[in-house]
C-alpha positions as CSV (number, residue, x, y, z in Angstrom):
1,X,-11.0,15.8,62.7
2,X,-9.7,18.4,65.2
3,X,-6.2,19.4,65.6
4,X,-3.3,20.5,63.5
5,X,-4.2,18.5,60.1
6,X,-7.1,20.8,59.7
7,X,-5.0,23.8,58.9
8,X,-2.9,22.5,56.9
9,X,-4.6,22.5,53.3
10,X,-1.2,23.3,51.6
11,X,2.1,23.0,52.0
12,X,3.0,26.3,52.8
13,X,1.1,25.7,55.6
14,X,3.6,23.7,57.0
15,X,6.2,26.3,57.5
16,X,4.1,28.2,59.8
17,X,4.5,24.9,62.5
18,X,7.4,24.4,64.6
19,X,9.5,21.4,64.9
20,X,6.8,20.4,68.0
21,X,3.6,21.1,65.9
22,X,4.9,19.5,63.1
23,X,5.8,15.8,65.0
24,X,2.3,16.0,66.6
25,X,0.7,16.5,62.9
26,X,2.7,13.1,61.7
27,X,0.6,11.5,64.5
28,X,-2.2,12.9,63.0
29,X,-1.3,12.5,59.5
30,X,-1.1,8.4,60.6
31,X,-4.6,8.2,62.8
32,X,-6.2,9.8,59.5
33,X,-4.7,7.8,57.1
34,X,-6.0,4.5,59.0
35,X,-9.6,5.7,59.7
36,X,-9.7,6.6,55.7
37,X,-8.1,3.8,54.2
38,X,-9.5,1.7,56.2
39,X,-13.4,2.4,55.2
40,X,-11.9,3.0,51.9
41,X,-9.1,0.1,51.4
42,X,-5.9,1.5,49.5
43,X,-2.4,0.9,49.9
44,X,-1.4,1.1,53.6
45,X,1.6,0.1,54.8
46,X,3.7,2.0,52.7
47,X,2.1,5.4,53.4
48,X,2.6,4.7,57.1
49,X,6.1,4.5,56.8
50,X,6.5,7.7,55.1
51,X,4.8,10.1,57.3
52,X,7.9,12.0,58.2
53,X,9.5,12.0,55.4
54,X,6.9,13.6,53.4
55,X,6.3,16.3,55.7
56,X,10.0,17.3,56.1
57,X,10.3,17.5,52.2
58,X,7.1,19.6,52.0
59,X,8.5,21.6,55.0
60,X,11.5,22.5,52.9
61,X,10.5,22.7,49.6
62,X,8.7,25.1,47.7
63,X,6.0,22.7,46.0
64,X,4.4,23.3,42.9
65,X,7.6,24.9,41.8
66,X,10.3,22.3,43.3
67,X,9.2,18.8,41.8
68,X,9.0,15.8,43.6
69,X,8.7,12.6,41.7
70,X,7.2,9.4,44.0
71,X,8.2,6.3,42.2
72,X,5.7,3.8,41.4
73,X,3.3,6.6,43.5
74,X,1.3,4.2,45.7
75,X,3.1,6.0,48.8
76,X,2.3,9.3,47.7
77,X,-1.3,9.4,50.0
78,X,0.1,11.7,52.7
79,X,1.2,13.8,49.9
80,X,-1.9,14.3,48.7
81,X,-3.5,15.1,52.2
82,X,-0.8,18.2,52.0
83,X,-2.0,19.3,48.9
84,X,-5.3,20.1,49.1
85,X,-7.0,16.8,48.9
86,X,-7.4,15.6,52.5
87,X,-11.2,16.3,51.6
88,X,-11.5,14.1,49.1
89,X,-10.2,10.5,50.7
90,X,-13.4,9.3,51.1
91,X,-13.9,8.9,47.6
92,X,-10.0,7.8,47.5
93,X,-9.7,5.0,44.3
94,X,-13.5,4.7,43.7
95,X,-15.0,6.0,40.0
96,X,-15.1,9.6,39.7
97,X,-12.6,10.0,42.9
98,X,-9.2,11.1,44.0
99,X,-6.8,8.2,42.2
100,X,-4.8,6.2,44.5
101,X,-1.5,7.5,42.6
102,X,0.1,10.7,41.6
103,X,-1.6,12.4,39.0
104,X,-1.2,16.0,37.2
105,X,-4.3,15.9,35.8
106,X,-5.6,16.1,39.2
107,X,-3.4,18.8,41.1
108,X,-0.4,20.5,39.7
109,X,1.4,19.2,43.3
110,X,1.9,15.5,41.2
111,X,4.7,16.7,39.3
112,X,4.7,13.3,37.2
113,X,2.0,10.4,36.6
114,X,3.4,7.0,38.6
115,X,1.9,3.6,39.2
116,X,5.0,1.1,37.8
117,X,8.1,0.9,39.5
118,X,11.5,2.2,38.9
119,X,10.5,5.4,36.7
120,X,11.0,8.0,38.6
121,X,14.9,8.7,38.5
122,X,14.3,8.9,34.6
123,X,12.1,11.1,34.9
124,X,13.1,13.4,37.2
125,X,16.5,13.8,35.7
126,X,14.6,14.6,32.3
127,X,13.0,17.7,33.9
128,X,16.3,18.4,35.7
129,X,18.2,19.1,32.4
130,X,14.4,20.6,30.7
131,X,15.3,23.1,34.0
132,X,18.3,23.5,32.9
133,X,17.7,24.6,29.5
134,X,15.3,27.0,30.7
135,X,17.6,28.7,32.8
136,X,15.3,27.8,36.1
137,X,16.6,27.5,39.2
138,X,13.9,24.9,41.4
139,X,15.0,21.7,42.9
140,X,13.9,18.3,41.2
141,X,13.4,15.5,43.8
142,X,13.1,11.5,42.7
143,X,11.7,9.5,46.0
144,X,12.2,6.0,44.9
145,X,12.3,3.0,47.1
146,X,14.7,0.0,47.5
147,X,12.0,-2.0,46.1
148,X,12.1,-0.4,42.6
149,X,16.1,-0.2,43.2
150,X,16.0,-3.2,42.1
151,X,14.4,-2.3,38.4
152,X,17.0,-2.0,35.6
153,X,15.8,1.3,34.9
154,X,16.6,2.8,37.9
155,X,20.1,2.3,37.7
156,X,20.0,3.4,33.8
157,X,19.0,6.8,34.9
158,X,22.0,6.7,37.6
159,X,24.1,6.1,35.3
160,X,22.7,9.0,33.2
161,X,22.6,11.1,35.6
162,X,26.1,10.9,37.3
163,X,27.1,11.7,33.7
164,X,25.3,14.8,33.0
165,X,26.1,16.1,36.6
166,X,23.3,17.9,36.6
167,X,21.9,19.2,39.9
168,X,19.1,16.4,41.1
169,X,18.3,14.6,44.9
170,X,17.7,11.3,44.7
171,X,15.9,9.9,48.2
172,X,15.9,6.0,48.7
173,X,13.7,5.6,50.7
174,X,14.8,2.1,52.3
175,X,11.8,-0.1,53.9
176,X,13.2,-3.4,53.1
177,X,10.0,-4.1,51.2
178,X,8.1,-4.0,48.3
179,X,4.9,-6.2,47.7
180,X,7.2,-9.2,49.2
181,X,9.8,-9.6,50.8
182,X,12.8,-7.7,48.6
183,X,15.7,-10.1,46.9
184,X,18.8,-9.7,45.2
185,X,22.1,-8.4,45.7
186,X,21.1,-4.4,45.7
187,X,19.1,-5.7,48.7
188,X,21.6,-7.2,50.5
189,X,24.1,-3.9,49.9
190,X,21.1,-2.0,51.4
191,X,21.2,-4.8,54.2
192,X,24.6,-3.9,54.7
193,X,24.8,-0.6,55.1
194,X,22.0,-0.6,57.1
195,X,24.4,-2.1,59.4
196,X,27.8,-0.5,59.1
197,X,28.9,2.6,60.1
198,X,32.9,1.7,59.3
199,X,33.4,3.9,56.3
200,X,31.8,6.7,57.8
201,X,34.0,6.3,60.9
202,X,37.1,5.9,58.3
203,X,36.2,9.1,56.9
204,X,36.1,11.1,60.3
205,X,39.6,9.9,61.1
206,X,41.1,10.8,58.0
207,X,39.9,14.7,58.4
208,X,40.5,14.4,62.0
209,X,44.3,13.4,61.5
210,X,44.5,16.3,58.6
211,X,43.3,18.9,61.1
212,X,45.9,17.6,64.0
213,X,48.5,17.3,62.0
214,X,48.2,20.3,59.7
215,X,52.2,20.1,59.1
216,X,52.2,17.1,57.0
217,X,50.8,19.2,54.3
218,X,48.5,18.1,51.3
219,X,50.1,15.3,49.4
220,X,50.0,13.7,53.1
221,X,46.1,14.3,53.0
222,X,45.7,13.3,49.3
223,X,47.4,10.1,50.0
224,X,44.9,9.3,53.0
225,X,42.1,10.1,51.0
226,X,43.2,7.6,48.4
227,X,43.3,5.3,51.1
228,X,40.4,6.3,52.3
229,X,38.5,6.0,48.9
230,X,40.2,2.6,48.5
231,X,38.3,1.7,51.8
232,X,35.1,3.1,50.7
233,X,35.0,0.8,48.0
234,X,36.2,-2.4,50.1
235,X,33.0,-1.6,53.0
236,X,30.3,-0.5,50.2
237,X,29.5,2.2,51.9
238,X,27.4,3.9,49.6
239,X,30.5,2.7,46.7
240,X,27.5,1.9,44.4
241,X,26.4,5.7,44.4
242,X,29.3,7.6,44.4
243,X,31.2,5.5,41.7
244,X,28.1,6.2,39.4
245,X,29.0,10.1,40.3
246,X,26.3,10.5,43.4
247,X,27.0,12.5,46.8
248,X,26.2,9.9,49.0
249,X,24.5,11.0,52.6
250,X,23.0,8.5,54.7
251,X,21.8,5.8,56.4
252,X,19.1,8.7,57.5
253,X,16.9,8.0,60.1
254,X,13.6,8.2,58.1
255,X,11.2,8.7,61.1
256,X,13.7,11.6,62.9
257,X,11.9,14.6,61.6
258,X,14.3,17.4,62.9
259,X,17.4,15.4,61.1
260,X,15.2,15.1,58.2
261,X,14.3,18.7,58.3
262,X,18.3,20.0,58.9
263,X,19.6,17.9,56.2
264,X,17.1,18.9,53.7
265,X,17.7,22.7,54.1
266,X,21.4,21.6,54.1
267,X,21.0,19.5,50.4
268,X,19.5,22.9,48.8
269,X,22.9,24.2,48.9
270,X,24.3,21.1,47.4
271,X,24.8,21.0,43.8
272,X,25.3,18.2,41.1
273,X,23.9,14.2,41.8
274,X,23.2,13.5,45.3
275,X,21.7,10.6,46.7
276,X,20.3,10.1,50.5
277,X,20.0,7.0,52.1
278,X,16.8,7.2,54.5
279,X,15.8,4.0,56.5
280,X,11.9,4.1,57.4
281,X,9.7,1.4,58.4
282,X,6.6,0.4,56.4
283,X,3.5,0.2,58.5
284,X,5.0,2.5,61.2
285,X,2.6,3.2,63.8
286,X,-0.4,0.7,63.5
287,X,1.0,-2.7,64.9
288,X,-0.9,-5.4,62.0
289,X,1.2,-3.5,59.3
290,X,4.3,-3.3,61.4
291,X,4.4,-7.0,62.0
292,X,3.4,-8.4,58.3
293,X,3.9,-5.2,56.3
294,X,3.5,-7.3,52.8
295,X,-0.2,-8.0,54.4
296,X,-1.1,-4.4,54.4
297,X,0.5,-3.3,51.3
298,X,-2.6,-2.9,49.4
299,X,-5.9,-3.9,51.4
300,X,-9.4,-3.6,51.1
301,X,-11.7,-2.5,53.9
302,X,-10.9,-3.4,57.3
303,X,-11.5,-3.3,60.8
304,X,-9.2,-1.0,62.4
305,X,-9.7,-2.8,65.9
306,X,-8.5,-6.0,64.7
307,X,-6.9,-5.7,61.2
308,X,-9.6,-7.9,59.5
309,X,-10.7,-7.6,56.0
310,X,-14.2,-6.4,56.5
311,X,-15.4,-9.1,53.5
312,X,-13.9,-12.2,53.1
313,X,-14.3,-14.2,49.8
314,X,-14.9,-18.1,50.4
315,X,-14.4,-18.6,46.9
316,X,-11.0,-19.3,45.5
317,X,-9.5,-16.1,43.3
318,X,-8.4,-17.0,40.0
319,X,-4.7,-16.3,41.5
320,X,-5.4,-19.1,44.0
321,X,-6.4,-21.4,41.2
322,X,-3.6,-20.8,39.3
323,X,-1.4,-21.6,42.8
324,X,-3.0,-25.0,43.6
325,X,-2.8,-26.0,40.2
326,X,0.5,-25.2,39.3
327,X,1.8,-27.0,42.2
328,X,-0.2,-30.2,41.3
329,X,1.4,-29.8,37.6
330,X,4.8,-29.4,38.8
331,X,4.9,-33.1,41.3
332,X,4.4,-34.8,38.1
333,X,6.7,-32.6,36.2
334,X,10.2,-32.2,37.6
335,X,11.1,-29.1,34.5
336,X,8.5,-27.2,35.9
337,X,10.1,-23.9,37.6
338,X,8.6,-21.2,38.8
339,X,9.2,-17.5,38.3
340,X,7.7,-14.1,40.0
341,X,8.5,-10.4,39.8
342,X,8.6,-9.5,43.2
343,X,4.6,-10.9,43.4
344,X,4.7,-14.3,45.0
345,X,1.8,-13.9,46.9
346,X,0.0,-11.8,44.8
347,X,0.1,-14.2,42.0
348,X,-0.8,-17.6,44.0
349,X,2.8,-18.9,43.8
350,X,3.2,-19.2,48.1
351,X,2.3,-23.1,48.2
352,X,5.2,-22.9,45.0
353,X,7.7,-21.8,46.5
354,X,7.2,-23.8,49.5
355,X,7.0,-26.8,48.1
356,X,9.5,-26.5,45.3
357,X,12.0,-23.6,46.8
358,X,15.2,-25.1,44.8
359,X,12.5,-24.7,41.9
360,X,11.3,-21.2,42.4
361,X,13.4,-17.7,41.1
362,X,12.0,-14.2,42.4
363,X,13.6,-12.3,39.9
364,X,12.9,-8.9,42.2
365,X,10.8,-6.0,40.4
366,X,12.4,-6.7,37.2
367,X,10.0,-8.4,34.1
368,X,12.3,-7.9,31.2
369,X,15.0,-10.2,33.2
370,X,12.2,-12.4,34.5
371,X,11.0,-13.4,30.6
372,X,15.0,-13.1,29.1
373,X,15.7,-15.6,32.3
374,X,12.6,-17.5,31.7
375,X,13.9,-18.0,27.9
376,X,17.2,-19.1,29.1
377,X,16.2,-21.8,31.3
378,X,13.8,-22.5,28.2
379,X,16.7,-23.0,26.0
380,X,18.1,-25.7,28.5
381,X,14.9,-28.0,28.4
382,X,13.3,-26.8,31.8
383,X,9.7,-25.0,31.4
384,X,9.6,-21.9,33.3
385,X,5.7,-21.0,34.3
386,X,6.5,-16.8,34.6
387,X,3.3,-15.8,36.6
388,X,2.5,-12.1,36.3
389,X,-0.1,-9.2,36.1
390,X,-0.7,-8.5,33.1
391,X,0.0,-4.6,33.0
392,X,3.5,-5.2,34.3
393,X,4.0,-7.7,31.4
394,X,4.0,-4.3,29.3
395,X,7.4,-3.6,30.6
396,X,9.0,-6.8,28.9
397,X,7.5,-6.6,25.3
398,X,11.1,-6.1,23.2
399,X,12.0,-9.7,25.6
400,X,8.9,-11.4,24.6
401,X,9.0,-11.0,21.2
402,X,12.7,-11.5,20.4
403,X,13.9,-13.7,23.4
404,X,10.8,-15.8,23.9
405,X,8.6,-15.9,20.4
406,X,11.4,-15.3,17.7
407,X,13.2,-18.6,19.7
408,X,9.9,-20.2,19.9
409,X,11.0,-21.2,23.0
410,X,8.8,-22.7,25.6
411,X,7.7,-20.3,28.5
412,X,4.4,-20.3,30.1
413,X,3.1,-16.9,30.8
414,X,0.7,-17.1,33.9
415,X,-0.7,-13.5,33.3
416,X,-2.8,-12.7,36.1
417,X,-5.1,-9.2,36.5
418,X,-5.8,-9.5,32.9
419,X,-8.7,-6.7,32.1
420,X,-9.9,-4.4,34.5
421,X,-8.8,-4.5,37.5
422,X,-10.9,-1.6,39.0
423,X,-9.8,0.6,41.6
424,X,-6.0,0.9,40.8
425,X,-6.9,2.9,37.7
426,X,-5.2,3.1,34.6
427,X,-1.9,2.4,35.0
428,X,-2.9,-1.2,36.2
429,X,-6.0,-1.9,34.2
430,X,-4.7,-5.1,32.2
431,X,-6.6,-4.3,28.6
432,X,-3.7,-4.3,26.2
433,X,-2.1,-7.7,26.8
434,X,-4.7,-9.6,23.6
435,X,-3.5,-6.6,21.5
436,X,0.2,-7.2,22.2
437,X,0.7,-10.4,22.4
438,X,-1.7,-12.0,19.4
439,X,0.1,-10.5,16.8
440,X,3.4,-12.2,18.1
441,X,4.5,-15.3,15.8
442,X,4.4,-18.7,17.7
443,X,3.0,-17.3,20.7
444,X,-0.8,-19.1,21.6
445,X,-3.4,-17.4,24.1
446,X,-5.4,-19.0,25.6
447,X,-8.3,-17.2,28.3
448,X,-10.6,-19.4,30.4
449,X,-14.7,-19.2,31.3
450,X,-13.9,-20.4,34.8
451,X,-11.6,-22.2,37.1
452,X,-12.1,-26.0,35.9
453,X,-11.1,-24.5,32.7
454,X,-7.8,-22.3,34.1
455,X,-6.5,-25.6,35.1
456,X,-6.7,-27.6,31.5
457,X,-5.6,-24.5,30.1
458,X,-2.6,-24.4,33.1
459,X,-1.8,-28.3,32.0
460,X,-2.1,-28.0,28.2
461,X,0.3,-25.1,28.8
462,X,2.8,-26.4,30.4
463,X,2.6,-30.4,29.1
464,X,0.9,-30.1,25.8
465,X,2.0,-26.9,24.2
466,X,5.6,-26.8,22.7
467,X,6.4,-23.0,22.1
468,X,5.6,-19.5,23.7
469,X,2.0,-20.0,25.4
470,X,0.2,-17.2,27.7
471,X,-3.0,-17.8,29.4
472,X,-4.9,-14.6,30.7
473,X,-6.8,-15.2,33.6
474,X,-8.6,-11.5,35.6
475,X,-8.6,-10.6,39.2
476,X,-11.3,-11.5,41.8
477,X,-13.1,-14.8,42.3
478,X,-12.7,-17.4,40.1
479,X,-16.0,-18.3,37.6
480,X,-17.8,-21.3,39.0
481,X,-20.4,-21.1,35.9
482,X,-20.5,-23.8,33.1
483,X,-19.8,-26.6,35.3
484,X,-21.3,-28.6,33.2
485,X,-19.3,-28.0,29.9
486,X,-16.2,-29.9,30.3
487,X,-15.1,-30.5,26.7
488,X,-11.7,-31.4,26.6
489,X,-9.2,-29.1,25.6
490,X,-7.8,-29.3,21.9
491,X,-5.4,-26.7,20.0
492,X,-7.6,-23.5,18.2
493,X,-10.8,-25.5,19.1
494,X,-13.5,-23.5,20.7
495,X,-16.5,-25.0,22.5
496,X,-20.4,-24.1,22.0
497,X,-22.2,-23.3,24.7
498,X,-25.7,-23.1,22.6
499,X,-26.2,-23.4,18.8
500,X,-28.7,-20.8,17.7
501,X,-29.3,-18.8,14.7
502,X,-29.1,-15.4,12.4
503,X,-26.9,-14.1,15.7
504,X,-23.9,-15.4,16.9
505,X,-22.0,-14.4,20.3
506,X,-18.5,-15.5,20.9
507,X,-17.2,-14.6,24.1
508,X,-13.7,-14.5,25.5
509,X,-12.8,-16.1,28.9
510,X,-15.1,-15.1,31.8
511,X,-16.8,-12.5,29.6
512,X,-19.1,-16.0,28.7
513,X,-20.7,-15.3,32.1
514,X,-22.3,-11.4,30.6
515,X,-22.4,-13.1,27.1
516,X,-25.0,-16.1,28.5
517,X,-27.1,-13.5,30.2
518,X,-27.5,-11.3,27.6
519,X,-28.1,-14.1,25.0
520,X,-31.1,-15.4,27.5
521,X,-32.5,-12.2,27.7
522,X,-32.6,-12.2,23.8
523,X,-34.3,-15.4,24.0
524,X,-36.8,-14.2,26.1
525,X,-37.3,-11.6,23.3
526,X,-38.0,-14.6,20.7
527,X,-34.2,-14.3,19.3
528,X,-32.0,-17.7,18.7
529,X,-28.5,-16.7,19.9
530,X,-25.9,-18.9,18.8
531,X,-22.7,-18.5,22.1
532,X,-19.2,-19.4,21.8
533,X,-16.8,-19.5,24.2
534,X,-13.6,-18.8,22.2
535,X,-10.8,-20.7,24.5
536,X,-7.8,-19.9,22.2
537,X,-7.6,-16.3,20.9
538,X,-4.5,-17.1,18.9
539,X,-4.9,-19.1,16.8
540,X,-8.5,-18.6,15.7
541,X,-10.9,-22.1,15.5
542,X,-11.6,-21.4,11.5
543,X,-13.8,-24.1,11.5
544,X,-16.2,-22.9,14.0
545,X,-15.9,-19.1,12.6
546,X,-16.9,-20.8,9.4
547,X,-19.5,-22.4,10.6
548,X,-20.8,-19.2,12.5
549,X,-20.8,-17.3,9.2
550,X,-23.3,-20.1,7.5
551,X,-25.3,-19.8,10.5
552,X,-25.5,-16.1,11.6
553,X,-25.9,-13.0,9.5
554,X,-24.6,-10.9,12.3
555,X,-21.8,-12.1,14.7
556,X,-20.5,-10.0,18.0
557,X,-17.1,-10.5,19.5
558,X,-17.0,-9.9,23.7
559,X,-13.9,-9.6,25.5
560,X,-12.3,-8.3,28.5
561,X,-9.5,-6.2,26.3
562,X,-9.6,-2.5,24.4
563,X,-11.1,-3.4,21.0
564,X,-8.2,-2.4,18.9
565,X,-5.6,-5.0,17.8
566,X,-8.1,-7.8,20.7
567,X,-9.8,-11.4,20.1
568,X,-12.3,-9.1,17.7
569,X,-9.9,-7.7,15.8
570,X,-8.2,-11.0,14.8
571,X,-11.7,-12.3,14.0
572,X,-12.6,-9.4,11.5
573,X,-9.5,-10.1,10.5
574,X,-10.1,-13.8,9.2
575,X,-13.7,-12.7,7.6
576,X,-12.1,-10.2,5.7
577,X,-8.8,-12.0,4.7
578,X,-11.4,-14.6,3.1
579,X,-14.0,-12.4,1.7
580,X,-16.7,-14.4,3.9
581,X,-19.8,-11.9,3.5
582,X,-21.4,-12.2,7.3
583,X,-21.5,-8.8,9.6
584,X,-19.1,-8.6,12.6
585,X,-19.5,-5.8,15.4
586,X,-16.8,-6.2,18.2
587,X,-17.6,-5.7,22.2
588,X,-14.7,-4.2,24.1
589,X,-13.1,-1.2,25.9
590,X,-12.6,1.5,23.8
591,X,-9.5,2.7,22.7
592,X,-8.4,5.0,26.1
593,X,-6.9,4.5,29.4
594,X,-9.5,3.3,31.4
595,X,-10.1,5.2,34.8
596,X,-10.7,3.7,38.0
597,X,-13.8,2.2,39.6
598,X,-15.0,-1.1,40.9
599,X,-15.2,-3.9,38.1
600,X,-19.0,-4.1,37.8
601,X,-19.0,0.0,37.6
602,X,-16.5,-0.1,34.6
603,X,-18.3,-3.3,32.7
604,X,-21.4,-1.5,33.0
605,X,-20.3,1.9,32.1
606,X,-18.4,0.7,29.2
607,X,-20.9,-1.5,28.2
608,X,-19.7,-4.9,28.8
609,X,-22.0,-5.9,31.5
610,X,-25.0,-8.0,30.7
611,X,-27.5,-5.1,30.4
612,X,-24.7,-3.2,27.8
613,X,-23.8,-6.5,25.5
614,X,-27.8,-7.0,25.2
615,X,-28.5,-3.1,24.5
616,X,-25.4,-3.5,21.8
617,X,-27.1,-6.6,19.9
618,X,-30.4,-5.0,19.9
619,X,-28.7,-1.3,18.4
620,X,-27.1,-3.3,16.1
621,X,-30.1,-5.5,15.1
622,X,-31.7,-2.0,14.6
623,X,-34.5,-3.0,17.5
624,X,-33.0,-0.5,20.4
């Protein structure tokens, strides 16, 4: 690509541009950005709107040694074209490629690791006061959007740092949006300052009447700035900010790069909490994102002519399942409610809300709320269906276990993206949630083979099941396979597939697909596999693991989960707690943060493919 973007491989680059060169090289910055995520897929919309912004920081800064810190990191791709790794977007979220979020494993420019919302703040004001204590002098920059505002722990680290005083620049970076459409009232204060210019105005008056009429003195001018302050707080002009101890600049344009450019050389000579307020617009520059931004906020390949996915699925997603379902459960069921974290699309619940929208609570980026307010409505007889992915289920553990399970209260989790996920790496691979949640007293799991089954499992959930209930379901295209194995759905009670012999195979949720393959490759080999399809992970059928241990000497566990503390775990657990002698080698991810990669790349080089479970029986049967 000619131009200006091919001499700039780092950001001191930038400085030898002038304010021309460097507008025309945001153009650029934007045409590459489509062309590459566009072959590539990626988050989108987001990067678009902060072309400008991220040039005028790394303009002014002095990166590696000034730190910015890109909440949630998704919006960090221009970023990375500045610092060295332009080069590398073709391989941009694929396996053994540059990660779609900030990483200091891969370029000491990604001052923190990011890919969940509302950390950054935290973060940034722990190496502020680390700088401090080191006697350096460099600049620490949180870039956080009004998305993640809306996080508790964002305003936690506000708090902490209007405190400590400490010198740190805070940019919200306000696009209106996060996945969806943002709620809540910290939205609505954005809204209205977006609009209101009165305080500002207020302020210029007051210092314009102190300078023209210098004889009145100071108590005159400390008496207008009370009333002046008293105003602040009455218009919310930036109130929030300052009365947690912030220097509040802004509304900024975020798209006026000479303003951007002047007030960041200005901020340098600033010191203590400051916060700026700059307005951008996600999807800026390419018209598809501009008009439905929360399309293009994380896409798969396109075509750049029209905006159209390049593949389109005619299967339903497991997501859409879940959707249709719910809605079908809910007509009959007027306690049905349903709840997202700022993910109504991306978890099926559109139809929801538009059918049920006195029924339906977006509790904004914010899952410990979401399950607290789940429990509460629990507690009052409705039965909240809380649909989420299952890596940003982490973030409300403490609320599961002692609002949800130590109540026994019943909430529904809906835990979508559970397993690998692929491309998004680790911060979203959803491996942990068997480990964390099984353990849990009262809560049931449940994991389906395919999307007949998500549905019983969706209705025994909500209508059958009286306490804390979760069913994990993974991302992409819902399992058509076992059509034919309906058998209805009854507490602990797993279903066989095949009765077999001397090895047994029991396979959790749509791992059942690699588990049949394998075991018909084995039979092909003269072996007898006995497969399982475990349906509840907590609690355990007993009476079929029984009967498994009088019929196979050696049984393997298969499940979409890291093996420690998963479905395997529980069922060594059992064999052991009962002295049953039979042999019981588990089938997982291994014990690390998994890195990106397409599914079928990371189930086959982890060994959970068909080909890997099949190699694993034969090792252990000592025939590999």
């Amino acid at each position: 690509m000619s131009g200006r973007l091919d001499s700039i491989r780092f950001p001191e680059d930038l400085k030898k541009l002038n304010i021309q060169e460097l507008e025309a090289l945001c153009k650029e910055l934007r045409k590459f950005l489509l062309r590459s995520v566009s072959k590539t897929g990626g988050h989108l919309a987001s990067n678009l709107g902060i072309v400008e912004l991220t040039v005028a920081l790394e303009y002014c800064f002095q990166l590696p040694q000034d730190k910015i810190i890109w909440d949630v990191g998704h919006q960090a791709y221009i970023h990375k074209m500045l610092t060295g790794r332009r080069e590398a977007f073709a391989t941009l979220r694929q396996w053994g490629g540059l990660s779609g979020f900030p990483k200091p494993k891969e370029s000491p420019y990604d001052a923190f690791a990011a890919g969940h919302s509302s950390t950054s703040i935290s973060a940034a004001l722990g190496m502020a006061e680390a700088r401090d204590l080191m006697g350096a002098n460099n600049h620490v920059i949180a870039v956080i959007g009004d998305g993640s505002m809306t996080g508790g722990l964002a305003f936690e680290a506000l708090n902490n740092a209007g405190r400590e005083n400490t010198d740190l620049i805070v940019i919200l970076n306000d696009n209106q949006m996060s996945i969806d459409t943002n709620v809540g009232a910290i939205s609505k204060h954005l809204n209205a300052l977006r609009t209101s210019n009165r305080y500002q105005a207020l302020k210029d008056n007051v210092k314009h009447f102190r300078d023209a009429v210098p004889m009145l003195g100071r108590p005159a001018y400390l008496m207008l700035e009370k009333v002046r302050d008293s105003a602040k707080l009455l218009l919310l002009e930036g109130a929030v900010f300052e009365s947690m101890g912030f220097k509040y600049i802004g509304p900024v344009d975020g798209h006026d790069l000479p303003e951007l450019i002047e007030l960041f050389q200005n901020v340098q000579q600033m010191h203590g909490p400051i916060l700026i307020h700059v307005k951008t617009e996600k999807g800026k520059g390419y018209p598809y994102a501009e008009e439905r931004p929360w399309d293009y906020h994380g896409v798969n390949p396109f075509d750049l002519r029209t905006g159209e996915p390049l593949k389109k699925s005619r299967k339903p997603s497991w997501s859409a399942v879940f959707g249709k379902k719910i809605v079908e459960i809910a007509k009959h069921n007027p306690k049905v409610v349903g709840i997202t974290a700022a993910m109504c699309s991306g978890t099926g619940f559109e139809r929801f809300r538009k059918e049920f929208p006195q029924r339906f609570f977006d509790v904004a980026i914010a899952e410990q709320h979401g399950t607290t307010f789940a429990a509460g409505m629990a507690s009052q007889g409705m039965i909240p269906v809380f649909a989420v992915y299952s890596s940003f289920l982490q973030r409300a553990y403490d609320q599961i276990i002692h609002d949800v399970c130590m109540e026994n209260l019943h909430v529904v989790f809906a835990i979508d993206r559970a397993g690998v996920v692929g491309a998004d790496g680790e911060t979203h691979q959803g491996v942990f949630d068997l480990s964390f949640l099984r353990h849990i007293p009262n809560m049931t799991v449940l994991s389906p083979k395919n999307a007949w089954e998500l549905e019983e499992m969706l209705d025994y959930a909500v209508n059958v099941c009286k306490g804390p209930v979760a069913v994990r379901y993974p991302r992409g295209t819902a399992s058509e396979q076992f059509e034919m194995h309906r058998l209805p759905l009854e507490t602990g009670k797993a279903e066989w597939i095949a009765k077999g012999e001397e090895i047994g195979i029991i396979a959790e949720g749509h791992m059942l697909d690699a588990v049949y393959e394998a075991a018909e490759q084995l039979r092909r080999d003269g072996k007898n596999p006995a497969v399982i399809n475990a349906r509840f992970i907590c609690p355990l059928d007993e009476e079929m693991l029984q009967e498994a241990a009088k019929q196979c000497s050696i049984i393997f566990t298969v499940e979409d989960n890291i093996r420690e503390g998963g479905f395997g775990s529980g069922v060594l657990e059992f064999y052991s707690d009962r002295n049953i002698p039979v042999r019981v080698k588990n089938i997982a991810f291994p014990g690390i943060f998994i890195p990106q990669g397409t599914q079928a790349q990371l189930f086959a080089k982890y060994g959970l493919d068909a080909a890997g479970i099949y190699r694993t029986i034969k090792e252990s049967m000592g025939e590999g």
